[in-house]
N, C-alpha and C positions, 0 to 999 in steps of 0.2 A: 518450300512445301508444295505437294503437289496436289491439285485440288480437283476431283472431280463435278460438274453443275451441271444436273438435271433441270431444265429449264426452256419450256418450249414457247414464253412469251417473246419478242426478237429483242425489243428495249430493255428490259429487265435484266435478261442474257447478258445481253452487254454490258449494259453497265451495274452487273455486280462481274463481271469477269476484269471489265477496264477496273474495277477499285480495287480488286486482289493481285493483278497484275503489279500496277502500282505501287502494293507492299510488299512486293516481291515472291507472290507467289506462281507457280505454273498452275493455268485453271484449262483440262479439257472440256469440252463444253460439249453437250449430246442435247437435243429435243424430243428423245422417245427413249421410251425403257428401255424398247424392243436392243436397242445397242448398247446402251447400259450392262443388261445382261449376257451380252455376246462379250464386250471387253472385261467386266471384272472378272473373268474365269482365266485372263490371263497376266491382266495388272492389276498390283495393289497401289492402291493412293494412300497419300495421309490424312485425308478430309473429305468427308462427303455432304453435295448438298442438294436437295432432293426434292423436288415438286410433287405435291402429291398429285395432282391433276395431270397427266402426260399423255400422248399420243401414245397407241399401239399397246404398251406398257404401263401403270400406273407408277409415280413412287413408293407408294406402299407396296406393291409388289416385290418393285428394286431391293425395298429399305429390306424384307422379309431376308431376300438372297445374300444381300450384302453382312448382316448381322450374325446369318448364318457362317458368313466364310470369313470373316473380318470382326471377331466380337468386339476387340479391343482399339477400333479406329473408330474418332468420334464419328455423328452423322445428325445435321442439322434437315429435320422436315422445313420446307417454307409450304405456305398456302392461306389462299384466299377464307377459304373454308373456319367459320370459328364456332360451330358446334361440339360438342363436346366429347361427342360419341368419335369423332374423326382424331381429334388429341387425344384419345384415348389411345384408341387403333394404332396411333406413331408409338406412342411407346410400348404398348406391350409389343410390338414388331421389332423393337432396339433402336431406337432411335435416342438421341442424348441431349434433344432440344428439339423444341416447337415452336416457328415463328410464324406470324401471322402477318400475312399481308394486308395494304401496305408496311412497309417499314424504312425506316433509315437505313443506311449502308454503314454508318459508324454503330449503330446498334448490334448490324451482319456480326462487325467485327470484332464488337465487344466480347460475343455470345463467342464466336470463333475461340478467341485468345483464351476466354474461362475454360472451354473443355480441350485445350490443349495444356490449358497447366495443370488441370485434373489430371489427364492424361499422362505427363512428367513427373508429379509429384507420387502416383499409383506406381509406375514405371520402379520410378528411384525407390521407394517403398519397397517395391517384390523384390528387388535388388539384394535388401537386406536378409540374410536368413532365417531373422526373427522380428516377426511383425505384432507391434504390441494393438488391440485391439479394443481394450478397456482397462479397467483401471486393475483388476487382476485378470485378464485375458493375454493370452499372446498364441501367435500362430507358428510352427517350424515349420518351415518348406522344405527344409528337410527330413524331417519326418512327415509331413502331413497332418502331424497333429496337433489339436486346438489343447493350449493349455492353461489351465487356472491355478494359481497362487504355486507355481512350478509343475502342478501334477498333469499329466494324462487324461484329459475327458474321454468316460465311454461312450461314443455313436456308434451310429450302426453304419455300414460301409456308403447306403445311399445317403444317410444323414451327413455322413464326413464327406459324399461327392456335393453335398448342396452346399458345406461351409465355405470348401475350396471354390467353387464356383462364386460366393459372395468376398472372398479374398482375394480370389482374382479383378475382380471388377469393383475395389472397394470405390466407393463415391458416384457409382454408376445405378439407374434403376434398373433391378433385374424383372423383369415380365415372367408372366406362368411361359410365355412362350419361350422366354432364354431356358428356365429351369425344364420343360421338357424335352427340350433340344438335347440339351448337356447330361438330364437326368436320363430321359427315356429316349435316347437319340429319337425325337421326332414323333414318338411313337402315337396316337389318336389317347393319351392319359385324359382322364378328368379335370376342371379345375377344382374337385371339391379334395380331389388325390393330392395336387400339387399343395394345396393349403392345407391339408393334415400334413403331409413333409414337413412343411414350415413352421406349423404346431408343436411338432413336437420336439423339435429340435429348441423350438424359443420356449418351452417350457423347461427346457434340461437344459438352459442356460442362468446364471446366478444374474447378473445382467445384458442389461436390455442393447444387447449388440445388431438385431436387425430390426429396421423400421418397418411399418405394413405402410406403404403411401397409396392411402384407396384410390381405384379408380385407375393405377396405372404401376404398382407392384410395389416390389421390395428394397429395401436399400442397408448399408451398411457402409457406414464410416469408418477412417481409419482414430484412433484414439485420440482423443483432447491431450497437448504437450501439456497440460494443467494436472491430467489427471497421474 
């Protein structure tokens, strides 16, 4: 696995690069944004890990670019920082975890391995042409359309761009920022805009297939094998 680390303290650097090494990962290692954003325009990694605090460039900067061009590659923020308003800030930017420094390196690794089997088990999911979502929910990727008890739901064309967007990233937090991104390619929308989208789609559902997780957005699982 190939790992990018933003990380501009020199000890820390090191030794979460010597432990990934270790497990057999490639970790390029950068201490400024400013480079960060010059190489991911031409390489993709499989894992990002990202200081918010950086010279020249901030992480949360990075995180913003990289979310942008890479929705589907996890990205762990680390930082000293444990105000609430700054955890906020990583996820609605795409970020897929927040750790707080100090920490273990068996912790790094734990949090690593969780969003890479998210990330396989999502994968192996889309895979399948039909993805069951709830207990009478299921989605066709090939057609696009969300279906209950076999039939056709009617949305409207940006309501079915928001489903697909939470189909795509099931198990992921989705931020107002990913849903403007995706919805209004980037465009300066409201958040009171993106939350009536969300409204209205989760009122024209029979069940309760997207979570509101305050404070840092939306989410959507893939179905209970129970259900």
């Amino acid at each position: 696995m190939k790992v990018l680390l933003l990380e501009d303290e020199y000890m820390l650097s090191r030794s979460i690069s010597t432990y990934l090494l270790n497990k057999g990962c490639f970790v390029d290692i950068y201490d400024n944004g400013k480079e960060v954003l010059e190489i991911i325009q031409t390489n993709k990694h499989d894992f990002y890990i990202l200081d918010i605090n950086t010279p020249l460039v901030g992480g949360l900067e990075c995180l913003k670019v990289i979310a942008q061009k890479y929705p589907e590659v996890p990205k762990i923020i680390i930082s000293a920082y444990h105000d609430i308003s700054y955890i906020s800030d990583a996820f609605s930017f795409g970020c897929s975890d927040y750790l707080k420094k100090p920490f273990n390196l068996k912790e790094l690794e734990i949090r690593i391995n969780h969003l890479l089997y998210i990330e396989s088990s999502t994968a192996k999911l889309l895979d399948e042409p039909i993805i069951k979502l709830g207990k009478d929910y299921s989605f066709n990727k090939g057609t696009n359309f969300l279906y209950y008890k076999g039939e056709v739901q009617q949305f409207t064309k940006r309501e079915y761009d928001l489903i697909l967007l939470f189909v795509s990233n099931l198990g992921q937090i989705i931020s107002d920022e990913n849903i403007r991104s995706f919805i209004w390619q980037g465009d300066d929308t409201k958040g009171s805009t993106i939350r009536s989208l969300v409204n209205r789609v989760n009122n024209k559902l029979k069940e309760e297939l997207i979570q509101n997780i305050r404070g840092f957005g939306y989410l959507m699982t893939k179905s209970n094998p129970l259900n």
